[in-house]
Structure formats: C-alpha cells, structure tokens
C-alpha positions in Angstrom: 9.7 -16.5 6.5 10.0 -13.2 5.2 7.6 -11.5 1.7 8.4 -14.6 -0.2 7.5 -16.9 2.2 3.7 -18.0 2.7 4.1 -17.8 7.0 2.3 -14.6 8.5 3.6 -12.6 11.3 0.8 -14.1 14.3 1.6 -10.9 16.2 0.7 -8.8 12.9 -2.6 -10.9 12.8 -3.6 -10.6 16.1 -2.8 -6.4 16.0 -5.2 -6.6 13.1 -3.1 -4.3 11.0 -4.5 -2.8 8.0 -2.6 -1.4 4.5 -3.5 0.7 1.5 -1.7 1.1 -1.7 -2.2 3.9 -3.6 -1.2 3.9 -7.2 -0.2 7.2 -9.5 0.8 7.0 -12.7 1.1 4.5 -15.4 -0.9 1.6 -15.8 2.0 -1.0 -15.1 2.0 0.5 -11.5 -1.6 -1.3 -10.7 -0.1 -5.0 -11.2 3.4 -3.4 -8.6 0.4 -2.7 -6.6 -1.0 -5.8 -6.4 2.6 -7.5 -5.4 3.0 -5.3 -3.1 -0.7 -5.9 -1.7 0.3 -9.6 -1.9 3.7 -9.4 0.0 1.7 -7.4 3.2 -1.2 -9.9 3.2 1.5 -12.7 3.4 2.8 -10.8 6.5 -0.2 -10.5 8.1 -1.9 -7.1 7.5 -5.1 -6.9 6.0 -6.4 -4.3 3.4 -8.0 -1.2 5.2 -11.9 -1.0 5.0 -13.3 0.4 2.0 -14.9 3.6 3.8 -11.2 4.2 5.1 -9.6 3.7 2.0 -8.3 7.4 1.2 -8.8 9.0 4.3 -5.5 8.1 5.9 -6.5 5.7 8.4 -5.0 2.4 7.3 -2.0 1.5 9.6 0.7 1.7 6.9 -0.1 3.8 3.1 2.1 2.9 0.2 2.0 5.4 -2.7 3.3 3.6 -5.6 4.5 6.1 -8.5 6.1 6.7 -11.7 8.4 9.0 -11.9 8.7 9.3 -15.4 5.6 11.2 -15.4 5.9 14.5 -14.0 2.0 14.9 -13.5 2.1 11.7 -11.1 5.1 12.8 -9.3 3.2 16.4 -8.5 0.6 14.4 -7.4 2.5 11.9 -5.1 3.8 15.6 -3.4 0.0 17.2 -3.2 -0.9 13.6 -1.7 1.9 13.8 0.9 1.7 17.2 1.4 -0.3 16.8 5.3 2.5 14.4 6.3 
C-alpha cells in the first residue's frame, strides 16, 4: 500500500489518529500541505478537530516551511520552541 496507494492502515483507523499541518511561508507551501494532508488521510489519520487545531493536541503536527524566507524559518523555531 504505502502514501500512493488508496488502502488505509485499519489499525490507524481504529486508533482514530488525528494530524495537523501547519504551513509558514510562501504561498506554494499550502497546496505541499494539502499532499501531505492527502498522503495521512490515505493512511488512515484523520484531521484533528477544529478547537484542537493549534493547541498541540493532534497525534502527529507537520510544520511545512520555506526556508528561503528567513521570517518563516524564525517562526518554524518560536513554533517549536516548547518541544
């Protein structure tokens, strides 16, 4: 199976695992975002609820940057900086 693949994980499903992906930067990061939101779903996790969204409670957080802009790289550290 794997991201390409359409099969999800049943043992992902059932934990009910839940992602968010946070994007910095420039605007072609939001459609990365959306691949990358696309490849978890396909493995079974499902997008963390709205009121959680932020607040560091989704099971797995992608931060999705670009580095070319140093003012979104500072911000991907301040972001990180509790973990």
């Amino acid at each position: 199976t794997g991201v390409a693949g359409t099969d999800t994980s049943p043992a992902l499903e059932e934990a009910g695992l839940t992602y968010e992906v946070v994007s910095m930067g420039c605007q072609m990061n939001a459609a990365d975002s959306e691949r990358m939101a696309g490849s978890l779903e396909a493995l079974g996790f499902r997008p963390a609820p709205e009121a959680s969204v932020g607040k560091g409670r989704a099971d797995v957080v992608v931060v999705n940057t670009c580095s070319i802009r140093d003012h979104a790289e500072q911000k991907v550290y301040s972001t990180l900086g509790p973990y």
